[in-house]
N, C-alpha and C positions, 0 to 999 in steps of 0.2 A: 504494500500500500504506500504512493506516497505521501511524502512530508505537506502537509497541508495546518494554516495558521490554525482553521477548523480545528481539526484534528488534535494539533497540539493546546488549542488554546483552553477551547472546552467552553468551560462554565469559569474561567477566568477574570479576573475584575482587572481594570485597565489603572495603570499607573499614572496617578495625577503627575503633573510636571509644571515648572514655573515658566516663566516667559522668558523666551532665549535669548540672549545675548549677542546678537550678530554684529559682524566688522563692517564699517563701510568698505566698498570697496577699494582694494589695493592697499588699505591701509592695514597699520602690524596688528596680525591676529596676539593678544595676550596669551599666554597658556603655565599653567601648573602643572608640574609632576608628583603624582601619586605613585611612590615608589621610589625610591634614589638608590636600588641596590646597581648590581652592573649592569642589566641589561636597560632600565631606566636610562640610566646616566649614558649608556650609547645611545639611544634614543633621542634624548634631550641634545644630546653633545650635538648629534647629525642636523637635527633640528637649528638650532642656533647658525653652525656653518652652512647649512645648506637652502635656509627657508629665510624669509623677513621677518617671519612672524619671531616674537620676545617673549622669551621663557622670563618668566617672571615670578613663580616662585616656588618651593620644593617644599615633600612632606614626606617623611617617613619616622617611624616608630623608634630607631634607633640613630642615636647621636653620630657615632660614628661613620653609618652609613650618609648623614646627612655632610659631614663635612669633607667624606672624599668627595664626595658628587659637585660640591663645590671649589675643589681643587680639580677636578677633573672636567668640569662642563666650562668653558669661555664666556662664564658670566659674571657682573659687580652686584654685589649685594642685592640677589634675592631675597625675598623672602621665605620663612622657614616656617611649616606649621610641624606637628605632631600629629594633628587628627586631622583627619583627610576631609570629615564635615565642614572643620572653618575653613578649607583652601577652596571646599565646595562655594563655602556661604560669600567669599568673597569676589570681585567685579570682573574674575578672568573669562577670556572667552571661547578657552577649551583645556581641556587635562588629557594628558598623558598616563594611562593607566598601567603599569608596570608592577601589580605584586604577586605574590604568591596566588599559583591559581584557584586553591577553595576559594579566594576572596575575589575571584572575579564577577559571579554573580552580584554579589552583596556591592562592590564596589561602582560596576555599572550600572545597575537600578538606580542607587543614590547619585551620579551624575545625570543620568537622565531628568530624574524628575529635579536636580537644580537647573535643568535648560543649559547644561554645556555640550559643547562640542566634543567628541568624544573621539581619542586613538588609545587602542587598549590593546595586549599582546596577547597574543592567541594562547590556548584554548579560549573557548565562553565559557568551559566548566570542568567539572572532575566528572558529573555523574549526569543521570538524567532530570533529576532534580535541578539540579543547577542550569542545565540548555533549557529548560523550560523556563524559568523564570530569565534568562537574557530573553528569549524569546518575546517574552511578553510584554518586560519592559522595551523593547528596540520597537513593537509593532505599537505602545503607546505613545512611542517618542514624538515630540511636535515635526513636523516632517520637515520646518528652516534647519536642523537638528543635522550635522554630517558627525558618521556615526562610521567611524572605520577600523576592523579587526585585523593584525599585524600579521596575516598572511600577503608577505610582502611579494610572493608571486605572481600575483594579482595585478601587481600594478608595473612589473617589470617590463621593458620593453621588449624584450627577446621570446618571455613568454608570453605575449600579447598576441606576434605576431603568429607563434606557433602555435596558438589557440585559433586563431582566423584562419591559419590555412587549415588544419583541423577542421572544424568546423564547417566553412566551407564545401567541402569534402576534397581538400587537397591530396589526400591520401586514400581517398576511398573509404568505406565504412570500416570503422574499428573493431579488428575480429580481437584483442589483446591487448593489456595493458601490463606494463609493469611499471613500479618505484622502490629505488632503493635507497637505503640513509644508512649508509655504512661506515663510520668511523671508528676511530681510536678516542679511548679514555680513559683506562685504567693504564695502572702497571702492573697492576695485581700484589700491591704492598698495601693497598688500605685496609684499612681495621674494622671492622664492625661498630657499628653504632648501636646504641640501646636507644629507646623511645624517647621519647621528649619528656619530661613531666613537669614543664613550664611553657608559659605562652611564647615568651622568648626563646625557649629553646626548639620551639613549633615551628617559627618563623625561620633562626637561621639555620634547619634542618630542614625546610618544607622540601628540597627538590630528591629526599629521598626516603620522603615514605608518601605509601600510594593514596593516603586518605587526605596529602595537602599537595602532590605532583599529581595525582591521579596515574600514573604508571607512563614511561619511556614513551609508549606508542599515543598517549592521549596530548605528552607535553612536548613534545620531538614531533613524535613522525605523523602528527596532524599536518604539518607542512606541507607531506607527500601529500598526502590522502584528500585534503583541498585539492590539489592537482587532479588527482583523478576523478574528483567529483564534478570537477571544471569543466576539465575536456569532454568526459562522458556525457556530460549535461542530466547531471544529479545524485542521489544517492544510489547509495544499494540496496537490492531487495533480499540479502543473505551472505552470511560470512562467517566462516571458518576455521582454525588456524592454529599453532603452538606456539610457545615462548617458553622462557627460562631466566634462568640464573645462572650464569658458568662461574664468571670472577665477581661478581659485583659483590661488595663484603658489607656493603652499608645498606637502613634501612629494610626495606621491601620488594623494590622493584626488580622489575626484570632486567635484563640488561642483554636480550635479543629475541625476536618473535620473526615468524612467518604466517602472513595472513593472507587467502586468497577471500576476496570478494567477486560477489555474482552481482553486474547491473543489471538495466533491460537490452532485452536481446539475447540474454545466457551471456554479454562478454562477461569475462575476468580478468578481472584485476589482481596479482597477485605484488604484495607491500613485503618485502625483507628489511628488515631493519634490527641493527645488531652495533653494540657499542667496546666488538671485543676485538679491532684488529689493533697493529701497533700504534701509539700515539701520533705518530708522524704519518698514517692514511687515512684518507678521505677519498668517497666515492657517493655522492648524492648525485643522483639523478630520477627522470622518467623518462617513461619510453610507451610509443604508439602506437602498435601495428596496424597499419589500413590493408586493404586490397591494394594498392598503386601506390604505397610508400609508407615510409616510417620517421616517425619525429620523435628526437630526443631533446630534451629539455633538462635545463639546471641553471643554479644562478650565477653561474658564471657565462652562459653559450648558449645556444641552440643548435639543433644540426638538423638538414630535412633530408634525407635517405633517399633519391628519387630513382638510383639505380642502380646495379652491380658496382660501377666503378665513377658513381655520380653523387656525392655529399657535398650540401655547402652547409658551412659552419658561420654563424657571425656570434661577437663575442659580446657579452655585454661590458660597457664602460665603465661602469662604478656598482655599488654594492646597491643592492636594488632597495633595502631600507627607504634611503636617501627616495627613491620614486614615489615611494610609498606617501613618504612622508610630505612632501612637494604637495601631491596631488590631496592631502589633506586638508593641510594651509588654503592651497591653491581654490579647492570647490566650498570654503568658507569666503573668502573674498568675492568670489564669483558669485555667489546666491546660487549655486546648485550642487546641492546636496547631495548625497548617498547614504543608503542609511544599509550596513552590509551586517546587520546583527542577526538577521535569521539564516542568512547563507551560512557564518561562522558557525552558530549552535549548529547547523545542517553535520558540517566538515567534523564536526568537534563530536559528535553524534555517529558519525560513520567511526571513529577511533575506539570510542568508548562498545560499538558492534562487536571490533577485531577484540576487544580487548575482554568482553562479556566471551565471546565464544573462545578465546583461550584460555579463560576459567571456567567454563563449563567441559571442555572439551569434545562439542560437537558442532553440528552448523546451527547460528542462529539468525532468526530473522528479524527485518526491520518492524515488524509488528510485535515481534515478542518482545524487542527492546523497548519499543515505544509505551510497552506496559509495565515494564519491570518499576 
């Protein structure tokens, strides 16, 4: 069955919101970061060098993290909250959402309904619980409201264009899909951790245990998984798959799975993603199969496969974030909007499928998730 607002909404009550705060145009968008841990702080940093818009001021829970992000971000004297409501309650005209992701449900509803602008890093959630409520809040949002999820593929140029030709049918129909997120991260010297039993100790633990990461495949390899939701043109209707623990010595998580997914039409999709090779490789990609050619995609290049001895490769020029982020600012000045919060739950929904059917260990479907 699919994803329909119906369906998920239900009998849902809609989230009031205040009256948004819009830029005129061309002039500096304001924005707050929620969050100053590292990926915040790249975030903001890119922001600053790469946008007009003025970060203006920071909030996180921990001191320490507040005054690297200000040693590290190319800004004078921000301002600094603690609680993410006062940076809410005050006159900026968007936030950077950057924390740990149980808190991303909780974090985005309360921007919405203050009327900001909204860039938050992907997942929308750990569980279904959580995509349901971004869900709800994004479809309550005032629609002046650009509302954009850090699936920065999206907005990459190279993957743009191999979406178009895709689609298109520059390839012909897609009998096959693959994506892979294979890197290095261990050495296999770290230690075991024991559970948190402090709030603090919640926070700077969250990216390994599964109840505030949500697991490898929901906080990682969502990446991929948008991708294949993209090209495909939607979700899946059933999936599959195993995982594990070989080295990973901290928390809970897994730290390598293999997922095939069924879209329509019987393709599959089949997602490898594993965090056990040496620290020095990397290999992310997807890949296309049509009848009359095949497209590989990543954020570095794209390649279109058009024949035995026929590939063109073009490369992308900078780290696709930066597009991400441009086209944020950018459709805030502009008065046109995008509001990408039900897509994201979508992608973040397809993760949490692979990751239901590798603790169940059989195939499950988009309807039995959608009940769980």
């Amino acid at each position: 069955m699919p994803l329909t607002r119906r369906h998920i909404l239900q009998a849902a009550t809609v989230v009031p919101f205040q009256t948004v705060r819009g830029a005129p145009a061309n002039s500096a968008v304001t924005v707050g970061l929620i969050g100053s841990g590292g990926r915040g702080a790249f975030d903001a940093s890119l922001l600053v060098k790469h946008t007009n818009a003025r970060l203006v001021a920071l909030c996180d829970i921990f001191d320490d993290r507040l005054e690297r992000a200000k040693k590290s971000i190319p800004i004078a004297d921000p301002k600094v909250y603690k609680n993410y409501h006062d940076l809410l309650a005050s006159d900026v005209d968007a936030v950077i959402i950057a924390t740990p992701v149980f808190l991303h449900p909780e974090h985005f509803e309360a921007a919405v309904k203050a009327g900001k602008h909204i860039y938050i890093e992907k997942p929308a959630g750990l569980d279904v619980g959580g995509c349901k409520r971004v869900i709800r809040a994004a479809d309550s949002a005032d629609r002046k409201l650009n509302i954009t999820f850090g699936f920065q593929q999206r907005y990459g140029p190279g993957y743009r264009k191999a979406q178009q030709l895709v689609s298109s049918g520059g390839i012909g129909p897609i009998r096959m899909a693959h994506a892979h997120f294979i890197k290095g991260v261990f050495t296999g010297d770290e230690k075991p951790s024991s559970p948190p039993s402090t709030y603090e100790e919640k926070i700077r633990q969250w990216h390994v245990w599964r109840d505030t990461f949500g697991d490898i495949i929901v906080e990682t390899y969502c990446h991929s998984i948008d991708v294949l939701n993209w090209f495909l043109d939607g979700h899946p209707v059933k999936a599959y798959g195993a995982g594990g623990r070989t080295v990973e010595k901290r928390g809970d998580i897994m730290d390598h799975c293999d997922v095939t997914f069924t879209y329509r039409d019987s393709v599959q999709a089949v997602l490898t993603g594993a965090q056990l090779t040496p620290r020095f490789y990397r290999n992310v990609h997807e890949q296309f199969y049509g009848s009359k050619g095949v497209v590989e995609t990543a954020r570095e290049y794209w390649t279109h496969y058009r024949d035995r001895n026929d590939a063109v490769t073009e490369k992308e020029p900078r780290d696709i974030t930066i597009d991400g982020l441009q086209e944020f600012v950018r459709r805030i000045q502009d008065g046109k909007p995008e509001n990408t919060g039900v897509r994201a739950a979508e992608s973040t929904l397809t993760a949490i499928l692979g990751r239901m059917a590798i603790d169940l260990r059989r195939e499950v479907t988009w309807e039995e998730l959608m009940k769980s």
